[in-house]
C-alpha positions as CSV (number, residue, x, y, z in Angstrom):
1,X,-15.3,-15.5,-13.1
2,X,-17.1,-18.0,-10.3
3,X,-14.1,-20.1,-9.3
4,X,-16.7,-22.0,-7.7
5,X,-17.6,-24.3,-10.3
6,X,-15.7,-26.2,-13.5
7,X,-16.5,-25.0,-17.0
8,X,-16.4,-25.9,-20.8
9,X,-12.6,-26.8,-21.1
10,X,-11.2,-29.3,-18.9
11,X,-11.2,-28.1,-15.2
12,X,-10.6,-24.3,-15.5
13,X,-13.2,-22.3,-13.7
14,X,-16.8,-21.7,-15.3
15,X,-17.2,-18.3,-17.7
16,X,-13.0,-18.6,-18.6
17,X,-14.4,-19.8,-22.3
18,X,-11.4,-20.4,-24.1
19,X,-7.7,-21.6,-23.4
20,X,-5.2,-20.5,-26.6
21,X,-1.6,-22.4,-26.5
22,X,1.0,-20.9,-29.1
23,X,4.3,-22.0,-28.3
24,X,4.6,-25.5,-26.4
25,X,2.2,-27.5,-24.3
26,X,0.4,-26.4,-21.3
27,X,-3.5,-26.5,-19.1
28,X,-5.6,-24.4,-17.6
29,X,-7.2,-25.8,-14.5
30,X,-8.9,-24.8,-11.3
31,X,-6.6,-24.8,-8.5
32,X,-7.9,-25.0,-5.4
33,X,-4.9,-25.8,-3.4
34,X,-3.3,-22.4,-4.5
35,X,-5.3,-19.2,-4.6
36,X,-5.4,-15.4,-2.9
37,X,-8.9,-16.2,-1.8
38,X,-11.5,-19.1,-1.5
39,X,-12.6,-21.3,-2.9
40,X,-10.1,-21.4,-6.0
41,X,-7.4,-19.5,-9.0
42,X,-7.6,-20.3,-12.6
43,X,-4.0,-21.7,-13.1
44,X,-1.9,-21.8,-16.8
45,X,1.0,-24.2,-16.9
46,X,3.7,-25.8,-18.7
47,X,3.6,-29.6,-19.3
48,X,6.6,-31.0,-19.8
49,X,8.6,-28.5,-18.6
50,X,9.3,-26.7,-22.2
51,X,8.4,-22.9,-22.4
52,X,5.2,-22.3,-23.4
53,X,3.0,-18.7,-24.2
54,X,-0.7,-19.3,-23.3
55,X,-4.0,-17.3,-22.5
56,X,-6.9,-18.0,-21.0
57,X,-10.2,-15.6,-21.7
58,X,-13.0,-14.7,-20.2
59,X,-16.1,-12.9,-21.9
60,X,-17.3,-9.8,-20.2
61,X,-20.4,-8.7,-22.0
62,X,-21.1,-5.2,-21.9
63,X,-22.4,-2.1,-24.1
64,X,-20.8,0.7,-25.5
65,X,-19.9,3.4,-23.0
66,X,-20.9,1.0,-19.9
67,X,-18.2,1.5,-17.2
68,X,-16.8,-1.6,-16.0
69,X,-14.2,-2.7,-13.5
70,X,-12.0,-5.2,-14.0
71,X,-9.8,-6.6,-10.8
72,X,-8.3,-9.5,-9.7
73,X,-4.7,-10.8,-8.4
74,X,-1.8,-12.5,-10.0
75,X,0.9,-14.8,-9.0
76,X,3.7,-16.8,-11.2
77,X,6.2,-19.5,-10.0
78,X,9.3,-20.8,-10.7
79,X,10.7,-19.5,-14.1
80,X,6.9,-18.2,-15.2
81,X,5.9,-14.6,-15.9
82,X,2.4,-13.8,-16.1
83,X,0.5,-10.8,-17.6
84,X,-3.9,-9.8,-17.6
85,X,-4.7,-7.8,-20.5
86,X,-8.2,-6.6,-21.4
87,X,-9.3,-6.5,-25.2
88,X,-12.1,-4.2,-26.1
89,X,-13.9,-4.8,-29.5
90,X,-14.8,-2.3,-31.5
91,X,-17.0,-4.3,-34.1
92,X,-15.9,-8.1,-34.3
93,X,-12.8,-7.8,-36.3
94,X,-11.0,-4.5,-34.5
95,X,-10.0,-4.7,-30.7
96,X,-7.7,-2.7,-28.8
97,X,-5.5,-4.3,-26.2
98,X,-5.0,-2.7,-22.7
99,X,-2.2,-4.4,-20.0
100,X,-3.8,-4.0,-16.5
101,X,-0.9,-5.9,-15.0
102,X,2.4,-8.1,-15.6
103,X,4.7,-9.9,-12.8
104,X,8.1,-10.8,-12.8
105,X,9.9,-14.5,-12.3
106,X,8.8,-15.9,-9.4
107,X,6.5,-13.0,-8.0
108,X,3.8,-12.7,-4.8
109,X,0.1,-11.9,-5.2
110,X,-0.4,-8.8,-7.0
111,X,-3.4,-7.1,-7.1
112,X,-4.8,-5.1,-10.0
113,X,-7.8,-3.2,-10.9
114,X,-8.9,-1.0,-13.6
């Protein structure tokens, strides 16, 4: 999505349309003091130090059979591990769930692309 500008939940970056926490407390935000290139990341952390399991999504639109590319880098700090998935629906109640990439504790930038 354009890290460029805020979008519809806090400060995360516009198109990243929703923000699910599950376990614990934690925000999504545009960081533009860490990133792998200009001019910002879309960052998911713990507040108040507790664990936490959260996702942020993003909507990519496209029809059946269109090829599509989905790529990006990854980074997690400190005791963090961090994971991109893509889900594909089928019809609005069935999706199948595809890991592109997942990073250890404390992990570099990590490029993916699928």
């Amino acid at each position: 999505g354009d890290m460029s500008e805020p979008g519809v939940f806090g400060d995360a970056p516009l198109a990243w349309d929703n923000f699910v926490v599950t376990q614990g407390k934690a925000r999504a935000f545009r960081d533009t003091k860490v990133f792998q290139s200009a001019p910002a990341s879309l960052c998911l952390v713990s507040e108040g130090g507790e664990p936490v399991v959260a996702n942020a999504f993003q909507s990519c639109p496209a029809s059946g059979g269109t090829p599509i590319t989905i790529r990006g880098r990854i980074k997690a700090d400190g005791e963090a591990k961090g994971g991109v998935a893509l889900r594909v629906y089928r019809t609005p109640t069935e999706a199948a769930t595809v890991l592109l990439k997942e990073t250890e504790i404390s992990s570099d930038w990590q490029e993916f692309s699928k």
